[in-house]
VOGU-3710 file (C-alpha; in Angstrom, 3 decimals, decimal comma):
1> xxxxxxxxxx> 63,431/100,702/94,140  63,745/100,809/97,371  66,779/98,589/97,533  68,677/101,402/95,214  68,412/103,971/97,735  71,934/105,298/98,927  71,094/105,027/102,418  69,897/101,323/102,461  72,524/100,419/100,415  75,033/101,783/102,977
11> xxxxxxxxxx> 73,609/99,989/105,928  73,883/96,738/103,658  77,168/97,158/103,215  78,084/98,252/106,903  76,004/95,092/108,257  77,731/93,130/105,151  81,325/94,389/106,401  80,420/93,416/110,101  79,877/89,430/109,538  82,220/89,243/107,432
21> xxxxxxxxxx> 84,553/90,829/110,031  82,474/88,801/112,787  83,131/85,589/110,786  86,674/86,241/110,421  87,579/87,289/114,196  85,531/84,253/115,116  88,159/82,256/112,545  90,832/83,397/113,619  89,870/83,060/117,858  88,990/79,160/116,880
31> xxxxxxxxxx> 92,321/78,890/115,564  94,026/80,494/118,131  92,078/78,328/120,749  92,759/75,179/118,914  96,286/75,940/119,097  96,478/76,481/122,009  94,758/73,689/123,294  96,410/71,207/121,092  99,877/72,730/122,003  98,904/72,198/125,794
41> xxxxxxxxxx> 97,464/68,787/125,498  100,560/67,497/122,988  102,505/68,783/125,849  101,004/66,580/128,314  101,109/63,946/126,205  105,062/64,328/125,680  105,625/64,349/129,164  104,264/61,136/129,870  105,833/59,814/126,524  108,966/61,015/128,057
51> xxxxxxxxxx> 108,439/59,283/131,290  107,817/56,117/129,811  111,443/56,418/128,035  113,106/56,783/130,510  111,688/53,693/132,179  112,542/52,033/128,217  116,287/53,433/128,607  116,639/52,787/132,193  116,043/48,791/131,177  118,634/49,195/128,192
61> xxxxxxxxxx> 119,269/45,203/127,834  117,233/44,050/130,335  113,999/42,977/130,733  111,408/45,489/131,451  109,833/45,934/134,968  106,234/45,450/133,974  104,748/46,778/137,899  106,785/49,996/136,984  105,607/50,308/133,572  102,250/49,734/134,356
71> xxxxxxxxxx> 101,918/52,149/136,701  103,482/54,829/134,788  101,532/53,817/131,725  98,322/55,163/132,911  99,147/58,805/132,903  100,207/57,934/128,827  96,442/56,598/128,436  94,665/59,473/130,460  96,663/62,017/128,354  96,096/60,695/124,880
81> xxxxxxxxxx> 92,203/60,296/125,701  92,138/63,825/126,807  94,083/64,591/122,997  91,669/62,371/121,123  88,700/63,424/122,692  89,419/67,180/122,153  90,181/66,328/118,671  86,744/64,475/118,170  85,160/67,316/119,596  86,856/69,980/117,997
91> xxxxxxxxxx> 87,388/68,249/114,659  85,128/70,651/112,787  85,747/73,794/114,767  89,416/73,218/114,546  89,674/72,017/111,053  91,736/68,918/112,008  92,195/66,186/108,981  90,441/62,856/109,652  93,930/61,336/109,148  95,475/63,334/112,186
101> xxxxxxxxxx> 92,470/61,921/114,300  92,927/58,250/112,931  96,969/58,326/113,031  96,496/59,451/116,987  94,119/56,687/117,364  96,275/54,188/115,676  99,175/54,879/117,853  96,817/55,053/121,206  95,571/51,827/120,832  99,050/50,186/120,367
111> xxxxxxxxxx> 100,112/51,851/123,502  97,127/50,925/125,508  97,637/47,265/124,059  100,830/47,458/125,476  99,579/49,059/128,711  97,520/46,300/129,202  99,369/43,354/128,098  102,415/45,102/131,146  99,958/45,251/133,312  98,444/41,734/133,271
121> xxxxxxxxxx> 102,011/40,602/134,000  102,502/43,034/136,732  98,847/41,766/138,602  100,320/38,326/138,147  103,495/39,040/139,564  101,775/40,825/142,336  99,572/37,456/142,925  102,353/35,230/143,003  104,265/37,595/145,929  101,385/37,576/147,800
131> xxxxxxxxxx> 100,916/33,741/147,635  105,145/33,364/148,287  104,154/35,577/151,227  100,822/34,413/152,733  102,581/30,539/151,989  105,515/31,354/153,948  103,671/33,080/156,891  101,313/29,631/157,134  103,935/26,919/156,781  106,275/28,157/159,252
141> xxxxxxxxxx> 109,758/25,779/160,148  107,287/22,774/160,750  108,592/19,536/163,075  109,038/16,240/160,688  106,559/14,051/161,811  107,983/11,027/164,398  107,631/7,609/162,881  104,150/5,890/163,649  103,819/2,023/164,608  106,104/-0,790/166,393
151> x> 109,619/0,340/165,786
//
């Protein structure tokens, strides 16, 4: 009976009508953080995509300078961990689709393969100068050795 009473059954309603409005605000600041932290961090991302095309269109026809892409790769990586491991994070709180997370991962592992496989070349390269270079400094203009025994 006690339930039926006009003042419990307001304060019911009143605390019913303040989660429900504490549930939604809290919705609706998760999106708006998401979004704004996914804008920010797809930003990033874009910038270093755009970096490495213009290394891409700068080697138009020719063959690509592995040191340079290497080095300019790693800002690519760093940026689409940061992406993948907000969206891990957040995946719940942010209500992003498993297939958004696994398409991002898809494409970050081809460009880390990629990373990788440039940069291998690039350490090689960088081996091979420094043997050219520590060769050269050894070997020197050397004097051909004078003929040994009865002439």
């Amino acid at each position: 009976m006690a339930w039926q009473s006009p003042k419990l059954r307001a304060a019911l309603i009143g605390v019913a009508v303040t989660l429900g409005g504490a549930i939604f605000s809290q919705s609706a600041f998760a999106d708006q953080n998401c979004g704004e932290d996914i804008q920010k961090l797809a930003q990033r991302r874009d910038a270093e995509m755009a970096k490495i095309s213009r290394i891409v269109q700068a080697g138009k026809g020719k063959k690509l300078d592995p040191v340079l892409f290497c080095s300019q790769s790693a800002g690519l990586n760093a940026a689409e961990n940061a992406f993948i491991a907000y969206m891990v994070k957040n995946k719940e709180w942010c209500s992003i689709p498993d297939q958004v997370v696994a398409s991002l991962k898809d494409v970050h592992a081809k460009n880390a393969g990629f990373s990788v496989k440039a940069c291998a070349v690039a350490a090689q390269i960088r081996k091979i100068k420094q043997q050219q270079a520590s060769g050269e400094a050894n070997s020197g203009p050397r004097a051909q050795p004078l003929p040994a025994g009865p002439l």
